[in-house]
C-alpha positions in Angstrom: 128.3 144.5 77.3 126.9 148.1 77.2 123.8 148.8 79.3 121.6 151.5 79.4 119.2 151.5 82.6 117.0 154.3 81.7 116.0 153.1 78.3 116.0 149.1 80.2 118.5 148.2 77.5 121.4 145.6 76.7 124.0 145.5 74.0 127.0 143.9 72.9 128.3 145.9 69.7 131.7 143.8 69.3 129.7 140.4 69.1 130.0 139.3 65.4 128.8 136.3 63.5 130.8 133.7 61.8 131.6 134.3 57.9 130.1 131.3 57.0 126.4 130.8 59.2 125.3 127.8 60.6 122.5 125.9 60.6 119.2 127.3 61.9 118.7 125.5 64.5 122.4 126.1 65.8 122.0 130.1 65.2 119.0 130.0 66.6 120.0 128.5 70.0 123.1 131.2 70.3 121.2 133.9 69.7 118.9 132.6 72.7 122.1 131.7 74.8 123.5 135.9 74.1 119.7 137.0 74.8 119.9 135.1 78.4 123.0 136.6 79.0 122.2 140.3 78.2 118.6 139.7 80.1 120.3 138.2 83.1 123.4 141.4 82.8 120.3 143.8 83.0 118.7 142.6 85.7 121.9 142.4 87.8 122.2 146.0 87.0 118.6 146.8 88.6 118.9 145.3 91.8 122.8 147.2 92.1 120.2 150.1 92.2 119.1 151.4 95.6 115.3 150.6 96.2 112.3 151.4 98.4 110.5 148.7 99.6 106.8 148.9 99.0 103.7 145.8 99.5 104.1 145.2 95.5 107.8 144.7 96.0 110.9 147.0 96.0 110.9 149.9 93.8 114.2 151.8 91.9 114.0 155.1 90.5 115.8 154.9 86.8 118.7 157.1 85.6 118.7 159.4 82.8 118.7 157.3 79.7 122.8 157.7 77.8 121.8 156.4 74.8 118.7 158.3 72.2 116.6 155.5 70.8 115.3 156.6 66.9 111.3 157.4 66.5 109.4 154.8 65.8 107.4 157.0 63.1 108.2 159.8 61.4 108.2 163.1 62.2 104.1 164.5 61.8 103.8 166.8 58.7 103.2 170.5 59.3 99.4 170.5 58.7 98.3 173.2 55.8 97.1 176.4 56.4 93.1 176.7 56.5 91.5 179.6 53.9 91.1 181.7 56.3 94.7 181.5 57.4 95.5 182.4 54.0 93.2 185.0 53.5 94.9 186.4 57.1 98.6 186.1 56.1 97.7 187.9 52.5 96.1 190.7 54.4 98.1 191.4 57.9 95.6 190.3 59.9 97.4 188.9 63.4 94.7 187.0 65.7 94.4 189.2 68.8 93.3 186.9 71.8 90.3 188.3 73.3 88.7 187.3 77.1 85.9 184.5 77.3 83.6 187.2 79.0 82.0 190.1 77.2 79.5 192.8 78.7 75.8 192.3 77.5 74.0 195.3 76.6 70.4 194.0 76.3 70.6 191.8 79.9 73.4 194.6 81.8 75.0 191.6 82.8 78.6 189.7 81.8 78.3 186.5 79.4 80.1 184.0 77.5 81.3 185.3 74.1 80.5 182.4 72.6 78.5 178.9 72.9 75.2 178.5 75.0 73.6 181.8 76.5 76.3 184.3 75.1 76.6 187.2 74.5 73.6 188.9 72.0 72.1 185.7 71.8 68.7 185.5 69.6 66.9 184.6 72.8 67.8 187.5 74.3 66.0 190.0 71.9 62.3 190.5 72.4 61.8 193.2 69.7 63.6 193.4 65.9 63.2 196.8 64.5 62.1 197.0 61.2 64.4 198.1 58.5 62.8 199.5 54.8 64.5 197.1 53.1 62.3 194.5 54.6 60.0 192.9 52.6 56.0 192.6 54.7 54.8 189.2 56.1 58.5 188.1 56.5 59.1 186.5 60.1 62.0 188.4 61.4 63.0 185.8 63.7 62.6 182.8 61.3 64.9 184.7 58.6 67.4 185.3 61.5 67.5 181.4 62.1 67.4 180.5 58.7 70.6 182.9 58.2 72.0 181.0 61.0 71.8 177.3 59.5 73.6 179.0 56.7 75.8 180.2 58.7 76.8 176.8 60.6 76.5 175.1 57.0 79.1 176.8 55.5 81.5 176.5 58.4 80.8 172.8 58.4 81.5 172.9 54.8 85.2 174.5 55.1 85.6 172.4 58.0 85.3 168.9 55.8 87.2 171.2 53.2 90.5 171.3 55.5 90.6 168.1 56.6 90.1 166.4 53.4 93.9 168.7 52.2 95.6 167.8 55.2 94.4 164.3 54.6 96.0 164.3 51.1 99.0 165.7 52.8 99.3 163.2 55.0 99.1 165.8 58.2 96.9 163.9 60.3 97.4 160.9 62.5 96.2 157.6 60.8 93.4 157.3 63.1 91.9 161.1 62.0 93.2 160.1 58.3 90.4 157.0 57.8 87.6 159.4 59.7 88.8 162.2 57.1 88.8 160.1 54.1 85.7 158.9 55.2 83.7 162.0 55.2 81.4 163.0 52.6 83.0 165.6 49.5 80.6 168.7 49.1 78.5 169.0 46.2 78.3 164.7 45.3 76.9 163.5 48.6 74.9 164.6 51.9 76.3 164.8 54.9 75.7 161.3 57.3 72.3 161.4 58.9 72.3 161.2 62.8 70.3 159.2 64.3 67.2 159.8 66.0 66.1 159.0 69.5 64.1 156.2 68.3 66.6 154.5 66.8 68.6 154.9 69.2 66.6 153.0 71.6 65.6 150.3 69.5 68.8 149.6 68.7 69.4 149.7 72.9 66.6 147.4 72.9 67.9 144.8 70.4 71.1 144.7 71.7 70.2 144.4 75.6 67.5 141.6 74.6 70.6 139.5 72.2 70.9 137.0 75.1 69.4 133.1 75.8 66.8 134.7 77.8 66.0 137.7 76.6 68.1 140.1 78.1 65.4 138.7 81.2 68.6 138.2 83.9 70.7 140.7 82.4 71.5 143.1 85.1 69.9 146.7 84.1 72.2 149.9 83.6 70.2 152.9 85.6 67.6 154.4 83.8 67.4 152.1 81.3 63.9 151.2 80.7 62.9 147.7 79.2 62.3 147.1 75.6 59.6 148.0 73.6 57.6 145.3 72.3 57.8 145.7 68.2 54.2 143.4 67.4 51.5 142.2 69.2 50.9 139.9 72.1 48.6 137.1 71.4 45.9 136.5 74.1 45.2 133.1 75.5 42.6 131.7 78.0 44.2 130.9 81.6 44.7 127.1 81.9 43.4 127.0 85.5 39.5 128.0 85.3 38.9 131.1 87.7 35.6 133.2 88.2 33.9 134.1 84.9 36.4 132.1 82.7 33.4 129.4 81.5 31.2 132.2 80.5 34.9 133.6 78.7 35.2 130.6 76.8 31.7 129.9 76.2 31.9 133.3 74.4 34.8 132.3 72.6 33.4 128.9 70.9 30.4 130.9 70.2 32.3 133.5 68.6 34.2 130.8 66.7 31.1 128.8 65.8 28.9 132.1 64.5 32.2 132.6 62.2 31.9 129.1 60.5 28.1 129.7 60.2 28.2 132.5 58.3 31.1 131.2 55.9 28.7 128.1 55.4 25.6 129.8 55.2 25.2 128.8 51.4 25.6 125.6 51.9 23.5 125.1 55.3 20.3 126.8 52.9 20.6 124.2 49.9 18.0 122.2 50.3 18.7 120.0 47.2 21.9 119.4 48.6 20.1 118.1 51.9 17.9 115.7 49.8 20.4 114.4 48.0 22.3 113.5 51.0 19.4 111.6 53.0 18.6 109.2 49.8 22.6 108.5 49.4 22.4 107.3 53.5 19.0 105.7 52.7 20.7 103.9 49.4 23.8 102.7 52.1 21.5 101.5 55.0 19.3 99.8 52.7 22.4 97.9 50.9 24.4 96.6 54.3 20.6 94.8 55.5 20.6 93.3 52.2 24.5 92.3 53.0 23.6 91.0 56.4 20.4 88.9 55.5 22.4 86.8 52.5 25.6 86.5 54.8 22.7 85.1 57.2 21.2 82.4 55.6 24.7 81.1 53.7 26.0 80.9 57.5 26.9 77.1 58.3 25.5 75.9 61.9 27.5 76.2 65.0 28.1 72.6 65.4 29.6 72.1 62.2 31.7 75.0 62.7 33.3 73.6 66.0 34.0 69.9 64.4 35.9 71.8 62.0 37.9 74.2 64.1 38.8 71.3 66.5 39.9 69.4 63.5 42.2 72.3 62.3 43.4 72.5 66.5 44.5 68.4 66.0 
């Protein structure tokens, strides 16, 4: 057996397989009886090591590894050069590094060459002196920050531009590969919209509210503030009657009543309608007295009526 500590490996290059293979099951359980063996070789070899003891357990500093273990990917692709690495190498130009600090005339003090509160930044300058070439009524300040959307515009553009060739090169890890292939090609479709604050928070909202009870016993992150309510709360009477909830609800039923009045108002002025409906309930009363009076006198007397339910009892 060969064993190489610093890579935590075992080996055994002369072992060799029969001509003719076995059954599964049979190769199977040597290849787990030569596995044992190697595992239990390497682990003889770690505690031959000297160790330190520590409250986890005793520790061993590894050798050098002897052996060099192939990649397990190939080696990354030189990535292309950009246009303006082109454009460089066709004209001389060699990058000269230059300091992070530069000296600001307007504010006689040293700045950032570059980012937030830099050097000549558009903040900085009060007054734009007028040039004859300028056209009157033009803002000064709003062409200068329309130039600079431009500006940022194009250099997003080469930007999506690059990645997109080393994409197709394959010069990018696979991770940056699907985010590259993913981005929008100029000229066919807009760039992803971010999304606003609003949406942001609603979606916060829906999210911390996605629970049994409402996001009601979820414990809250600092700062967070609780969700918005999207529609309207419907309003109810209390159930226990407090001080000025009769006249409340008095109010209500009124409210409710005037409502169905004024929807039946047609039908509360028809007087024909009325008429009609006092001689029907006139007819009816009139018919059941005529009922009862002929049920009356057709009635058989009491006595009879007992003799023959006693009768029906025997």
């Amino acid at each position: 057996m060969e064993i190489d500590l610093g890579n935590l490996m075992a080996f055994e290059p002369q072992h060799q397989f029969p001509p003719q293979l076995p059954s599964r099951e049979v190769l199977l359980k040597e290849c787990l009886d030569k596995g044992r063996e190697l595992v239990q070789a390497l682990a003889g070899a770690l505690f031959e090591l000297p160790s330190t003891q520590d409250p986890d357990g005793p520790l061993v500093n590894l050798p050098t590894p002897s052996f060099r273990l192939p990649r397990e990917k190939h080696l990354p692709k030189p990535k292309p050069p950009t246009k303006w690495e082109q454009f460089a190498q066709k004209k001389g130009i060699k990058n000269r590094k230059k300091s992070k600090l530069a000296f600001d005339e307007t504010t006689q003090n040293w700045k950032r060459r570059y980012g937030y509160d830099r050097v000549d930044d558009d903040k900085d300058v009060p007054i734009i002196e007028a040039k004859d070439t300028d056209e009157p009524g033009v803002d000064p300040f709003a062409q200068r920050k329309a130039e600079k959307k431009k500006r940022v515009e194009k250099q997003e553009k080469n930007q999506l531009q690059n990645l997109k060739q080393a994409a197709k090169v394959g010069a990018l890890p696979s991770t940056v590969q699907l985010a590259a292939r993913a981005l929008p090609i100029t000229g066919t479709k807009e760039a992803p919209k971010k999304a606003s604050r609003d949406e942001l928070e609603s979606v916060a909202g829906l999210a911390g509210t996605a629970t049994a009870s409402g996001g009601k016993f979820d414990k809250k992150l600092p700062g967070e503030k609780p969700p918005k309510h999207p529609g309207k709360y419907r309003k109810f009477l209390p159930v226990v009657e407090g001080k000025g909830m009769g006249n409340q609800e008095r109010q209500q039923s009124e409210k409710v009543l005037s409502q169905l009045l004024s929807k039946h108002s047609h039908e509360i002025l028809d007087v024909n309608k009325a008429v009609s409906m006092f001689k029907v309930k006139e007819e009816k009363k009139r018919k059941q007295r005529d009922t009862l009076s002929t049920s009356a006198k057709s009635k058989p007397s009491k006595r009879k009526s007992f003799k023959k339910s006693s009768k029906k009892a025997r």
